[in-house]
Structures are given as C-alpha cells and as structure tokens.
C-alpha positions in Angstrom: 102.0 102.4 75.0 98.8 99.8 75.8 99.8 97.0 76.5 99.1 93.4 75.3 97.0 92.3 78.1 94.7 95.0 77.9 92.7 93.7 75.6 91.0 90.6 77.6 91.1 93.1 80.8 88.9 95.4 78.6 86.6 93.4 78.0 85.6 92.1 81.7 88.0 89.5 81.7 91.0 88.7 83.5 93.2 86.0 81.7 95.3 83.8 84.4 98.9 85.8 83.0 96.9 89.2 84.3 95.8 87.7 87.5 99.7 86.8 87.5 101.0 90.3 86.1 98.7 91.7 89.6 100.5 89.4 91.7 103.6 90.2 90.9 103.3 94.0 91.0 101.4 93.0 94.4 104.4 91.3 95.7 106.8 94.2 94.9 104.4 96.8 97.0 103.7 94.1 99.6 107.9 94.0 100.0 108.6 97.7 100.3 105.7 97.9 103.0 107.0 94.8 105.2 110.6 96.0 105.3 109.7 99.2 106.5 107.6 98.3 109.3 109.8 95.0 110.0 113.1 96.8 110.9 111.6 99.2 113.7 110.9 96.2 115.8 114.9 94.6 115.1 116.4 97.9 116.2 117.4 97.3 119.8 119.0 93.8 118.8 121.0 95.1 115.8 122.0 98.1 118.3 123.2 95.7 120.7 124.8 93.1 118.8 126.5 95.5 116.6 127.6 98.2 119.4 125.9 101.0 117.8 124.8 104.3 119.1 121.5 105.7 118.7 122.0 108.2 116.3 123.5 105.4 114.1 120.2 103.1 114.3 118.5 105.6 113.4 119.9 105.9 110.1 119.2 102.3 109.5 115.5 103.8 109.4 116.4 107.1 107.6 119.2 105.6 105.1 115.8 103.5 103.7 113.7 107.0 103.4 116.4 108.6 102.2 116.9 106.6 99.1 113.2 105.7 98.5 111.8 109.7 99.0 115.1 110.9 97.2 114.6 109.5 94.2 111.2 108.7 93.5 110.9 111.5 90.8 113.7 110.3 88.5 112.1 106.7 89.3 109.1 107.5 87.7 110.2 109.4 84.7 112.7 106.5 84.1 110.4 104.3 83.5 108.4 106.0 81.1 111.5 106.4 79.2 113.7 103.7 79.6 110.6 100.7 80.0 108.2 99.9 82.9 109.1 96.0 82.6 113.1 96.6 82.2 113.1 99.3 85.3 110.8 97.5 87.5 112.7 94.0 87.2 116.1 95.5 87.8 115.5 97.2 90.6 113.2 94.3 92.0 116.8 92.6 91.3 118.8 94.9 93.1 116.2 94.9 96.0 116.5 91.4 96.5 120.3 91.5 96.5 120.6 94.7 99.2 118.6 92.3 101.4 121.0 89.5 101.2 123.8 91.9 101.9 121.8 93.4 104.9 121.4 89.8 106.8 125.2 89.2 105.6 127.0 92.5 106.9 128.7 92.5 110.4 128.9 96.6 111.1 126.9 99.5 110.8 128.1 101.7 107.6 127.4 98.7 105.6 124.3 97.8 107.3 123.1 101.4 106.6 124.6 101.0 103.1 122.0 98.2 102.5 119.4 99.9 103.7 119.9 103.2 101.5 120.1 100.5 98.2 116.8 99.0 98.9 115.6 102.3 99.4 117.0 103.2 96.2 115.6 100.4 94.7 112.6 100.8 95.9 111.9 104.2 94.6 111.7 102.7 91.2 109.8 99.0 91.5 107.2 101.5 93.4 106.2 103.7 90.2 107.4 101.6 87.4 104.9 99.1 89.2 102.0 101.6 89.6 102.3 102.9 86.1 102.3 99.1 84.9 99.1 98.5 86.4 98.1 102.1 84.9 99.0 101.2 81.3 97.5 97.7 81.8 94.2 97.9 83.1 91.7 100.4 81.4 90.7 103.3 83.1 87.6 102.7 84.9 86.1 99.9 86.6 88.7 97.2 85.8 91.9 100.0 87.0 89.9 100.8 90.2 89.8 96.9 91.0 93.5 95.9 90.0 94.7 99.3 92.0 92.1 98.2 95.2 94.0 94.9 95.1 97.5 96.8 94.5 97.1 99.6 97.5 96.1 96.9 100.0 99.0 95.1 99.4 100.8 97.3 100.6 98.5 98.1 103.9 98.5 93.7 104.5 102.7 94.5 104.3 103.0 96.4 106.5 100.5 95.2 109.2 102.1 91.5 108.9 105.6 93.3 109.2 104.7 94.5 112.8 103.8 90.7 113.2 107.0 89.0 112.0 109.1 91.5 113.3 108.2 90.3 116.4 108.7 86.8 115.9 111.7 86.9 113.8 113.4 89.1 116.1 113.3 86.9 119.0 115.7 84.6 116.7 118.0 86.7 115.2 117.3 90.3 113.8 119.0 89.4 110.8 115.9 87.3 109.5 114.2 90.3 109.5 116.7 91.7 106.8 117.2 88.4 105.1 113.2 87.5 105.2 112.4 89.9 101.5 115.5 88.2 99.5 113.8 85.1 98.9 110.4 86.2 98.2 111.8 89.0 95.7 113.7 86.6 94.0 110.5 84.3 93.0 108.2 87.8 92.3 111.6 88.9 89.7 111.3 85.0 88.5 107.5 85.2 88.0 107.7 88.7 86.5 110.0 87.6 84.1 107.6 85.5 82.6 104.4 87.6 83.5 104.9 91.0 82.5 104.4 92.3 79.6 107.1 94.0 77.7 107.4 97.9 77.4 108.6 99.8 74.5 111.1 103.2 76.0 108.8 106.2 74.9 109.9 106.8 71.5 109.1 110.9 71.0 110.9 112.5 74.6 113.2 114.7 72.7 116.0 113.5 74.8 116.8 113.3 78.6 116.6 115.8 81.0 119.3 115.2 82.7 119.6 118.7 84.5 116.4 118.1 86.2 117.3 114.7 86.7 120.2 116.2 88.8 118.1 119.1 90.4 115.1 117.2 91.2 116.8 114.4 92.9 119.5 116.8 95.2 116.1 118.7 96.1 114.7 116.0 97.1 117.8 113.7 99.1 118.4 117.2 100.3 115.0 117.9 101.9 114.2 113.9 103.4 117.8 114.8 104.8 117.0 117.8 106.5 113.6 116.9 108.2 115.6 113.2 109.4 118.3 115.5 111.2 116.1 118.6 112.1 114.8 117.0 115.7 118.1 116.2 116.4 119.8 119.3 115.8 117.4 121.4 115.9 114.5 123.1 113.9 115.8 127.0 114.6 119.9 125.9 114.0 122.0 127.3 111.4 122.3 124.2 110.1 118.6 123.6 109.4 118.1 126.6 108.1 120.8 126.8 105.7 119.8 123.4 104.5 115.8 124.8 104.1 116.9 127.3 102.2 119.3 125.4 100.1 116.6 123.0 98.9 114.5 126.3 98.0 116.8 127.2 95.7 117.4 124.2 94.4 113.7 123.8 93.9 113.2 127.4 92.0 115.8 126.6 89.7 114.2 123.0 89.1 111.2 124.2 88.2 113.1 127.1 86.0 114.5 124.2 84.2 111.5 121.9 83.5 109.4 125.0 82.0 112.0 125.0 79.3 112.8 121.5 79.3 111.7 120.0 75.8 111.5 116.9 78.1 110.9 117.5 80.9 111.1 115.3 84.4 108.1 116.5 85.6 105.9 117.9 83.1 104.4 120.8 85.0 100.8 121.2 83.4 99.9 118.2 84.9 99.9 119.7 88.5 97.3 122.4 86.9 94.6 119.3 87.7 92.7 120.7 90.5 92.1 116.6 91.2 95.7 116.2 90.9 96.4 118.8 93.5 94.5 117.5 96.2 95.4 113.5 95.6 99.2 114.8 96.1 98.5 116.9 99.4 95.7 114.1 100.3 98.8 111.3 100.0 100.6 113.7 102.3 98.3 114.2 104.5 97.1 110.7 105.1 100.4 109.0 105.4 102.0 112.0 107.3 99.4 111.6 110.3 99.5 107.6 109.8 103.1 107.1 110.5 102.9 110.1 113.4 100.1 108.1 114.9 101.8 105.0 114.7 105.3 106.2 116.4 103.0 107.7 119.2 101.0 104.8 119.7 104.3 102.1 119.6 105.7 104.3 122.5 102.8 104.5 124.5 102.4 100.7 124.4 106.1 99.8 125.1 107.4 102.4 127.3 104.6 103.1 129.0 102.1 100.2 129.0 105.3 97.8 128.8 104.0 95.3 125.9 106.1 93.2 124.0 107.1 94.2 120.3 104.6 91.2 119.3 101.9 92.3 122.0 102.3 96.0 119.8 101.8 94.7 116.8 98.8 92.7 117.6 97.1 95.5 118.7 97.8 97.2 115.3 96.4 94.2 113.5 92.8 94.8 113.4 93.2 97.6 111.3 95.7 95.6 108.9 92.9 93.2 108.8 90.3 95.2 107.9 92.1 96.7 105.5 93.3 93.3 103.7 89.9 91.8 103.9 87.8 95.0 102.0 90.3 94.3 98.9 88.2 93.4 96.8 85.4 95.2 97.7 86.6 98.7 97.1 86.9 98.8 93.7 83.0 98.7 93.4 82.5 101.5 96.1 84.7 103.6 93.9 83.2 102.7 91.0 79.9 103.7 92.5 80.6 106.9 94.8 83.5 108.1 93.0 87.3 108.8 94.7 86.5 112.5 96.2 83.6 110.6 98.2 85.4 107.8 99.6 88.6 110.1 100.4 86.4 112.8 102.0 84.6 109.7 104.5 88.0 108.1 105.2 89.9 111.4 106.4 86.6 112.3 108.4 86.8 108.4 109.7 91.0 109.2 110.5 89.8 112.3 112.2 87.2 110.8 114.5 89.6 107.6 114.9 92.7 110.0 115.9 90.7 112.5 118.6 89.1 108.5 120.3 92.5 107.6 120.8 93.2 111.4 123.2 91.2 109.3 125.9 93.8 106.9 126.5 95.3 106.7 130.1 97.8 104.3 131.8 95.2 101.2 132.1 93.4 101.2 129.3 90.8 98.8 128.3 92.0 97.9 124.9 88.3 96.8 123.8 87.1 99.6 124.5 89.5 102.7 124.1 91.9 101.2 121.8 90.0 99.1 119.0 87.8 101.5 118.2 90.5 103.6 117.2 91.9 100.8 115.3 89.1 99.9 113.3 88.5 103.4 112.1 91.7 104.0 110.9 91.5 100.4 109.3 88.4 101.4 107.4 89.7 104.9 106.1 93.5 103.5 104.8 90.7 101.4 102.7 88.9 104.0 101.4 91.9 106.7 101.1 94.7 104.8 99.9 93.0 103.5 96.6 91.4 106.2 96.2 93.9 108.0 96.2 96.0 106.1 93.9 93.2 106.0 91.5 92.4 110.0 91.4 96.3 110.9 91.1 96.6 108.4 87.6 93.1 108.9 85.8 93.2 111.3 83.6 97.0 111.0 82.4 98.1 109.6 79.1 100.3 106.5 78.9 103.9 107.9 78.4 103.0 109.2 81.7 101.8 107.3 84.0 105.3 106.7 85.6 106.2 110.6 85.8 102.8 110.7 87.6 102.8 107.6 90.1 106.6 108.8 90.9 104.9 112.4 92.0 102.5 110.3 94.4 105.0 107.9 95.7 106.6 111.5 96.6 103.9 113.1 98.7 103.8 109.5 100.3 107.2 109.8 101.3 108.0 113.3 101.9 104.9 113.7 103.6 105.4 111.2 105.8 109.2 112.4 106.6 107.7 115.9 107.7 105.0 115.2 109.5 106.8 112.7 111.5 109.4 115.4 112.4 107.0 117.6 113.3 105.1 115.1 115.9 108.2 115.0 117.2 109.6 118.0 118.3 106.0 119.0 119.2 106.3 115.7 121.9 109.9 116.9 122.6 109.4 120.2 123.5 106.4 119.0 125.8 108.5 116.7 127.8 111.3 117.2 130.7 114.0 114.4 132.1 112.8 112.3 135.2 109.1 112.9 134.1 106.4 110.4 135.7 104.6 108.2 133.4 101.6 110.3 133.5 103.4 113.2 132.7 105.3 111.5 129.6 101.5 110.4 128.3 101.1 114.2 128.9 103.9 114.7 126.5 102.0 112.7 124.2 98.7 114.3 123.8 99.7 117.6 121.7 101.2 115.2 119.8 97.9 113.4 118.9 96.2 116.6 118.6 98.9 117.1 116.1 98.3 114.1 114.1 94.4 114.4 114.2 94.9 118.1 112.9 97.2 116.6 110.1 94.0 114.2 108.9 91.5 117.3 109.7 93.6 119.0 106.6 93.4 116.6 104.6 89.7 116.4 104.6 89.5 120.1 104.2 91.7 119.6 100.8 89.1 116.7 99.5 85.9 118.8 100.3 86.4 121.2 97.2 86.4 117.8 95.2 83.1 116.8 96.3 81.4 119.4 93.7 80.8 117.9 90.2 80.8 119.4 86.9 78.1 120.3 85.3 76.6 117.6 82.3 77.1 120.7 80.1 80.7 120.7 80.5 80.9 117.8 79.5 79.6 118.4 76.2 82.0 121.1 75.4 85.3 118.2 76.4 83.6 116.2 74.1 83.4 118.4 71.2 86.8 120.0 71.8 88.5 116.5 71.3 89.7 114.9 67.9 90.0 112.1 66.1 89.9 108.7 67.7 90.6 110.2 71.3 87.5 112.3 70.7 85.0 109.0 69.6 86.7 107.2 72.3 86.0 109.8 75.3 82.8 110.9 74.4 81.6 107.3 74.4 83.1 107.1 78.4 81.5 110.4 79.2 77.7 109.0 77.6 78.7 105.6 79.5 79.3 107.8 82.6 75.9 109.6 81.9 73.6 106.2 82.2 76.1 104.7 84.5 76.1 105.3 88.7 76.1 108.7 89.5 79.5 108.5 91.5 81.5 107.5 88.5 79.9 110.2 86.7 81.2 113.4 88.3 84.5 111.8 88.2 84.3 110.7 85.0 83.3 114.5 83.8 85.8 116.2 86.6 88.5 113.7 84.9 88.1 114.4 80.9 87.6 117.9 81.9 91.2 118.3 83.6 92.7 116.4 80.9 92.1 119.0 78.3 93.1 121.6 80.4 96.6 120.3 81.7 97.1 119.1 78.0 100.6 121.2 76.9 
C-alpha cells in the first residue's frame, strides 16, 4: 500500500505531519539503540544490589538479544500482514511498559523477564518502523534522506547511552531501566496522531504459521547457542547438538517456505545479488562493531582503569560524527550510489580497526585513540544508511516489512556471532595471574579478529561496485507492463541524465527486481 503522505514527499516537499511521522519512527530506533548500550554500564550495580552471579547478569544482556534477534523475522512479516501503524504502536506500547517493570522489579528472573519483553518488543517497532519509512517515502532521493536521518538515530542512541549510563548509574541503576518508559510513551502519544494508517495486505493467501513457528525456534535457538557457547564451550556436546539442531530446523524452514502459498520469507528475494551482500554487509559491519567495542571497554576499564563515563567519552567522537553527517548522507548516496559509500566505509573500518593494534598501556588518546574513533565514526555514516537503503530498494510495498525484518536479522545475529567469536579467540589467548601487558596481549588476536571481520565485509561490497550496462536497462524497461512499466522506465531515463552514482544503482536495482519477481 502507498501511503497518504507520499504524495507531498514525492514531490520535494515534506509537510510538518511527515517531518513528525520521521520523528517518531526516529524515536523508536533512537530507544532500542540507548537501552542496549545503557545497561552494560548498570551491570556491576544491579549485580550488587540484587546479589546476582555473573552468569545471571549476563542474561540481562542476552535475555534483550534473545528476544530482539529471535523474532525479528515474524516481526517483519507481521507487519506486512497485520498493519505497519497497528504493529509498530503496540509494541512501542509494550516497550514502554517492560521498562517500567524493569526499574520496578526487585530480583533477577523478573529483571531478565523485562529485558526479554523489550527485546521482544523491539523486534517488531524495528521493521514495522523501517518498512513505514519504506512505504512512505519514494524510492530515491527523498527514501535515502528520511532513512540517513532514521540510521543515525540509531548510531546518536547508542553513543548518548554510553553517556547516561554513566551518569545515571552513579544514582541508581534503575534510571537506566526506567529512563526509555517516559520517552516511549510521548513517541506512542505522537504516533498516534502522526502515522499514517495501514491497510493488513489483503491478497497473502493466509498465514504461515508453520514458518512462523520454524523460523522463530531457528532463530531463538541459534542467538541462544552463540550467548552460551563461550561459556560452555564451542567443541561440547551441548553446542554441538544445539548447531545441528538449528540446522535442521533451518532445512526444514526453508522446505516449508518454497511451498508456502504465503510464505514468511519469500525466498526469491534473496536471489538479489544487492540483497545478498546488504545482509552479509549488516553482518559484517555490526559483528566487528560490537567486537570492537567489548575489546575497547575492557581495555579502558580494566586495564587503563577509566571510569564508565571517562569510557564513554572516549567513544563519543565517533557518536558525534556520526549524528552530525545526518543530513548530509542522503545526498552522497544519491550521488555515488550505496555499493560506493559501503565499499569506503568498510575500507575506513578496516584502516580504523588495524590503528587501534598500536595501543599499549599509556596511550596518548589524541594520538592513538581518536584517530581510531573518527574513522569508525565516519564509516557507521556511510555503511549503516547505506546499507538500509540497498536491502529495501527494489522490493514492492507488501514487502518491505518481510525485508527490513531480514536486515534487522543479519544486524542481530551477526552481531551475536561475531561477538562470541572475539571472545573465545581472547579467551583462549589468556591464562590466570597474567600481567597487564600480557592481558593487552590477549587482546590483540582479538582486534586482528575484528579488523578481519570489516576486511570481509569489504570483499562482499566489491562485486557491487560493477554497474550494469545502459543496454540492460533497456531490456527491464521493455520487459515491464502496464503502469509499473511507464513508471520505471521514466526512473531508469531520470537515472540516465541524473549523477552517475544513482544511475548504476538505479539500473542494478530495476534489474534485480525483475529477476527475484515470483
């Protein structure tokens, strides 16, 4: 469905109820990203205050990731079938609810209870939200603006998470929990009014509920298996069992959804060559992101000694630069195109990552650590947009949710996996008693680790970086009909006098939409 406000955004203009439909979107993203990076920080003082053990906290974290990564996929399809607006305020409802219980609760199940709803939650505001934006904005220049805006929102989140954590926390760690519930309350009040109402996709020939079912055990099953693998081991029976369990479960799923006459993933769409590499890219990029970031938070504290708030500062330059190229990166896409800007941002992660291997107990922060900083700043701006805006063009309406679920996926599950594996690799390079030097030691095959991550990613973009042919482009145009047809062939001429960035992705993007079509 197109929605009503598409009509002013398509022609240039943003009405103040779109700027306010953004905002509100912006606000859920901004949430999800501060209460991830707000709890790390509140850990010791909820562990303390609450008596609980270490493998306990950690499922504060991984109850959160388990909920959000788990069920990202029936997320997404939901609300393409059930309504963006209706999915995406109910669970912004429920969100803000699971935060008051989680400043309320006095013991650790519940707390961890909380934690796994907002997770839950969260794995549907996240692609009901993206696929709003999708269905609102017109592919093109005015998407590539409003999704700039949306991805950096998230970025500012969780950059000014670090920041509060570290303030709140010297309070009470329960502000930290309690801090969301308010500010989802006014985004769910706003929204309300702002967003545009959704009709449920009217021709899915019912609900595939078996993949439903499949898709999400697969996937609770698999964030749950990389959580627990460091602590009980890669090579135990129990990990292995629990691989191969979500490899059956996986075969089958996709056994199902090739016969599904509606299915929860539909899977022609991964046929996209584009597609393909903005899933691994996501995985890639937030994978060796959040393994940097653990690294870097231990070598500060435990080895440097800073403060939670001396940390996070350090982080915040990246945050910055990140939050203050908003609107800017929208018109680089525009003008280079997404394969570009990912392809410089990984080889900026990349440079960025191997910088950081000269760190050594007395560093000079100017000069070792802020370089690193503001590389990584400047490729989360190029990437994450980017990105965002190469997994949705391209992908009908009825769509877009089953689609921004998928990338929301890779997110997540990448993340989870490559974490894990920073981990034991810094594990098994450690021993008990070790000196600080030799703990930094530890550390270094685990940035190696993360800079081979980003170095992977890059090699995924490259093969985007070749454009079609103009002649292929003729033949998309002529093999499409009726008003699809006029419509398309007037973006691919428009792409033809237009920038020549926005060209081969225009071309590359009508092209893969005829082939992944049924």
């Amino acid at each position: 469905m197109t929605s009503p406000l598409t009509h002013p955004a398509s022609q240039g203009r943003w009405t103040p109820r779109l700027w306010g439909t953004l905002l509100v979107l912006c606000a859920a993203m901004f949430l999800d990203a501060l209460d991830v990076s707000m709890v790390g920080v509140a850990l010791p003082s909820i562990g303390s205050e609450l008596d609980l053990s270490t493998s306990t906290l950690q499922w504060i974290v991984s109850g959160y990731i388990l909920g959000y990564g788990g069920l990202l996929l029936l997320g997404g399809r939901t609300a393409d079938l059930l309504g963006r607006r209706q999915v995406f305020l109910v669970a912004l409802g429920v969100f803000a609810l699971a935060s008051l219980l989680g400043g309320l609760v006095d013991s650790g199940p519940l707390l961890i209870a909380s934690r796994f709803i907002k997770g839950l939650s969260a794995a549907f505001t996240a692609p009901a939200g993206l696929s709003i934006i999708t269905t609102t904005f017109a592919e093109g220049p005015l998407r590539n603006r409003a999704l700039s805006i949306y991805t950096t929102c998230a970025a500012t989140g969780f950059s000014m998470g670090l920041v509060l954590s570290g303030l709140l926390t010297e309070a009470s760690w329960r502000l930290t929990m309690l801090l969301p519930a308010p500010i989802a309350v006014l985004a769910l009040l706003a929204g309300l009014r702002l967003i545009p109402r959704s009709e449920r996709e009217k021709d899915h020939r019912g609900y595939d509920i078996p993949g439903a079912v499949l898709g999400t055990a697969s996937m609770l099953l698999l964030v749950f298996t990389v959580v627990q693998a460091p602590e009980v081991g890669w090579g135990s029976a129990r990990t292995l069992l629990s691989f191969l369990a979500v490899a059956v479960l996986l075969t089958v799923f996709v056994a199902v959804e090739r016969r599904s006459p509606s299915p929860l993933i539909r899977l022609g769409v991964l046929r996209s060559g584009s597609q393909i590499r903005a899933q691994l890219g996501a995985m890639a990029f937030f994978g060796s992101y959040v393994g940097f970031q653990f690294l870097v938070t231990l070598y500060m504290q435990s080895l440097l000694g800073w403060s939670a708030l001396h940390t996070a500062l350090a982080f915040l330059p990246a945050g910055a630069l990140v939050a203050l190229s908003s609107t800017k990166v929208g018109a680089v896409v525009d003008r280079f195109g997404t394969p570009r800007l990912i392809a410089v941002g990984f080889a900026l992660m990349v440079v960025g990552y191997a910088l950081f291997l000269r760190v050594d107990l007395d560093p000079v922060y100017a000069a070792v650590i802020l370089p690193t900083m503001l590389l990584i700043g400047a490729a989360c701006a190029l990437v994450f947009p980017s990105l965002n805006i190469q997994a949705t063009n391209g992908v009908d309406d009825h769509e877009q949710g089953m689609v921004s679920g998928l990338l929301n996926t890779s997110v997540q599950v990448g993340g989870a996996i490559f974490l894990a594996v920073v981990t034991a690799v810094v594990t098994a390079n450690s021993s008990e008693g070790s000196s600080p030097q030799a703990v930094l030691d530890s550390y270094r095959p685990g940035l190696i680790v993360v800079t081979c991550i980003a170095l992977a990613g890059l090699l995924i973009t490259l093969p985007g970086l070749r454009t079609r042919r103009t002649q292929q482009s003729v033949v998309v145009a002529k093999s499409l009909q009726g008003h699809r047809e006029g419509q398309e062939v007037q973006e691919v001429r428009q792409g033809q006098q237009g920038q020549q960035g926005q060209q081969g992705q225009a071309e590359e993007t009508a092209a893969e939409r005829v082939a992944v079509r049924d």
